[in-house]
C-alpha positions in Angstrom: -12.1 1.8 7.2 -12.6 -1.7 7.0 -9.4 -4.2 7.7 -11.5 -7.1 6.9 -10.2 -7.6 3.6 -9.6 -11.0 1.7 -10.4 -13.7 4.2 -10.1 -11.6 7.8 -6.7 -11.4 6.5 -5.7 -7.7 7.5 -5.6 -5.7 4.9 -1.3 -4.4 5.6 -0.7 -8.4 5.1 -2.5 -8.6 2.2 -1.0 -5.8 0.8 2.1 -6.6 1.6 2.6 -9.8 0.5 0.6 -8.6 -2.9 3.4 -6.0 -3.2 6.4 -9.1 -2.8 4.7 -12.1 -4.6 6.5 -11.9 -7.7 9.7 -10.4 -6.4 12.7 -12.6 -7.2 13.7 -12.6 -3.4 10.3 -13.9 -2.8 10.3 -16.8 -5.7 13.5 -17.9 -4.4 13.3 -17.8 -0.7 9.5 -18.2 0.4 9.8 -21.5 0.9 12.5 -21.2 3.2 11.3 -18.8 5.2 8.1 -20.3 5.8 9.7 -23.1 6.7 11.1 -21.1 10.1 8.0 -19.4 10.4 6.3 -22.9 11.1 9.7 -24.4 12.9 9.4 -21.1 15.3 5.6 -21.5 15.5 6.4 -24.9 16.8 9.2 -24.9 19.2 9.7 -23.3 22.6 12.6 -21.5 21.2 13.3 -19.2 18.0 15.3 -21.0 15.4 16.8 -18.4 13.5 19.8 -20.1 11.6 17.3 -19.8 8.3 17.2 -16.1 9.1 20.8 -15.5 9.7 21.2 -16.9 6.3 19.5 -14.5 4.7 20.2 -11.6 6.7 22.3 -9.7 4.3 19.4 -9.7 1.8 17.0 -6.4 2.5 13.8 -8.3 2.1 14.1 -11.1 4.5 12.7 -9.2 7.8 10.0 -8.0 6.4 8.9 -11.1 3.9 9.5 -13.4 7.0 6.9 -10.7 9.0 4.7 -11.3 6.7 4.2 -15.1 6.2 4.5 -15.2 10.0 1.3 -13.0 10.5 -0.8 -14.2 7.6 0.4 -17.8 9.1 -0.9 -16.9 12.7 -4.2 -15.1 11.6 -5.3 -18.1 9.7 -4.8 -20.4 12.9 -6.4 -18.0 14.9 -8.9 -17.2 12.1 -9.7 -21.1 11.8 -9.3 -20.8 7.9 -9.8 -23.8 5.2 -6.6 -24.9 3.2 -9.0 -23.9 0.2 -9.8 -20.3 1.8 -5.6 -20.1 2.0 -4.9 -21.7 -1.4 -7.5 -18.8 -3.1 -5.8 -15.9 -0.6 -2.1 -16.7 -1.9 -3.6 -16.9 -5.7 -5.4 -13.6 -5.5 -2.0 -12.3 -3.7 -0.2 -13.1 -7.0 1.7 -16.0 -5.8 2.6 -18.9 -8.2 1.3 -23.1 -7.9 4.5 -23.9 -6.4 5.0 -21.7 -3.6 1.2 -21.7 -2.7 1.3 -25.9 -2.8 4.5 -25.9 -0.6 2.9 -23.5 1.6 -0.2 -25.7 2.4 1.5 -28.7 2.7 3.5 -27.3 5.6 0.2 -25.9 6.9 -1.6 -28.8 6.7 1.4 -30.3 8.6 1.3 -27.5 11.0 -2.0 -28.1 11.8 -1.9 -31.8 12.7 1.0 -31.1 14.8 -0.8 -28.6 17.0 -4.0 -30.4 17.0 -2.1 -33.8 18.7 -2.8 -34.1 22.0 1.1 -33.6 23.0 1.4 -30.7 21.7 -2.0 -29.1 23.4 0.1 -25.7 24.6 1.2 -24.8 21.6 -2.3 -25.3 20.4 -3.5 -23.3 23.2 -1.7 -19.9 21.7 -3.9 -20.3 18.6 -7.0 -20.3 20.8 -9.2 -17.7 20.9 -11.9 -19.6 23.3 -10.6 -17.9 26.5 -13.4 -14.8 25.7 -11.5 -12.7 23.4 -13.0 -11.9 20.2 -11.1 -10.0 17.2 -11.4 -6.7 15.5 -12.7 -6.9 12.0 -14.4 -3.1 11.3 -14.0 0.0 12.7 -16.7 2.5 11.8 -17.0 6.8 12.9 -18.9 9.1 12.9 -19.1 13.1 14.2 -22.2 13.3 16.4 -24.5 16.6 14.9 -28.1 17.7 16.6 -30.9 17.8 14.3 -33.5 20.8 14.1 -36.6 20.9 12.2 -34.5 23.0 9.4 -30.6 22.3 9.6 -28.1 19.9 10.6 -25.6 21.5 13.2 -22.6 20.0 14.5 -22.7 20.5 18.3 -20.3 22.8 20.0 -17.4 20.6 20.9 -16.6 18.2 18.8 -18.3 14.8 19.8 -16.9 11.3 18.2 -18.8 7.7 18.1 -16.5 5.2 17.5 -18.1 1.3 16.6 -15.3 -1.4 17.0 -17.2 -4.0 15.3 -15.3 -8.0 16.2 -16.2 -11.6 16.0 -16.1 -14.0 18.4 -15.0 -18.3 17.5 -18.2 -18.9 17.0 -18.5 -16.3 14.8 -20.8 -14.2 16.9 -21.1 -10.3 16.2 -20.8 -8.2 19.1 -19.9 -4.3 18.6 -18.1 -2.1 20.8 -19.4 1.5 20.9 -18.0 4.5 22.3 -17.8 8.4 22.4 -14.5 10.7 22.7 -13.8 14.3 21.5 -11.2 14.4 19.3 -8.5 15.3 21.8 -9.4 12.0 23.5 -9.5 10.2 20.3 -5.7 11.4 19.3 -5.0 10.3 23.3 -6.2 7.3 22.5 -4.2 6.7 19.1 -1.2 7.9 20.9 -1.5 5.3 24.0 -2.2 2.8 21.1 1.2 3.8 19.5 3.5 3.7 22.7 1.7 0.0 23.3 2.8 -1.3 20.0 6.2 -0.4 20.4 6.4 -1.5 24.1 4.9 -4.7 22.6 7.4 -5.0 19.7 10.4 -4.0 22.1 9.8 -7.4 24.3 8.3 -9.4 21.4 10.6 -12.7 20.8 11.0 -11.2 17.2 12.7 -8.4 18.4 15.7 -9.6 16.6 13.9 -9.5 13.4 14.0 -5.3 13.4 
């Protein structure tokens, strides 16, 4: 499985916004509603009158979602307005959205980087020691005779999480779980995303 698809983007994003680029929702309204993604980005407090707008429209949530992470992963992701520009291209977008879209990037990005504004700035920051998930690679662990190949008697998992540092430094992750463990673990996983999305500030958004 490997979410590092089309600039670190993750692959869902890409997908998604592949899926919505030449909706007529999406010709019509991505301009606005990256517009609040960036005024939200920016202020202390969620602006949502572009939103409530919208709100009859089915499209809005999840468009809005999208632009909002593909937004934040290229801050955090330290991305080039050319690396962007060629991302919203190959997602099927047209010149005009794509050349709206950077200008309010570029915009973005000089507003976070000004010395005022050093806390918003901060949330982009990956320098505190985290590093990101790019890969994730598995395989069943098996013992080796002079003749066969046989799996071992309980089933025996190594997991690589393979992430990047800011500096762009490798550094995997490596573990073992039996397969009950492993479905623990998915499940734990599950129940965190949802706790997560359940206080998020764009709880409103669902």
């Amino acid at each position: 499985m490997n979410i590092q698809e089309t600039k670190n983007i993750p692959e869902e994003v890409s997908k998604g916004l592949s899926l919505l680029a030449k909706d007529p929702f999406t010709q019509q309204n991505f301009d606005k509603l990256s517009k609040c993604v960036f005024m939200n980005l920016a202020g202390e407090e969620n602006n949502t009158k572009i939103l409530d707008q919208l709100n009859t429209e089915p499209l809005t949530n999840e468009l809005f979602n999208l632009i909002l992470l593909f937004t934040v992963q290229c801050i955090k992701l330290q991305l080039m307005e050319i690396e962007i520009t060629t991302n919203l291209y190959d997602y099927g977008f047209d010149q005009t959205i794509v050349d709206g879209y950077i200008k309010k990037f570029t915009q973005f990005k000089q507003f976070i980087n000004d010395p005022d504004n050093a806390i918003i700035a901060a949330n982009f920051e990956s320098k505190i020691g985290f590093n990101y998930l790019v890969d994730v690679d598995w395989q069943q662990e098996i013992v080796v005779s002079s003749k066969y190949a046989n799996k071992v008697y309980q089933e025996i998992y190594k997991i690589q999480l393979h992430t990047k540092s800011t500096d762009t430094k490798d550094k995997d992750i490596v573990f073992k779980c039996t397969l009950p463990q492993l479905i623990e673990i998915n499940n734990q996983l599950g129940m965190m995303v949802k706790n997560i999305e359940s206080s998020s500030d764009l709880k409103h958004l669902k």
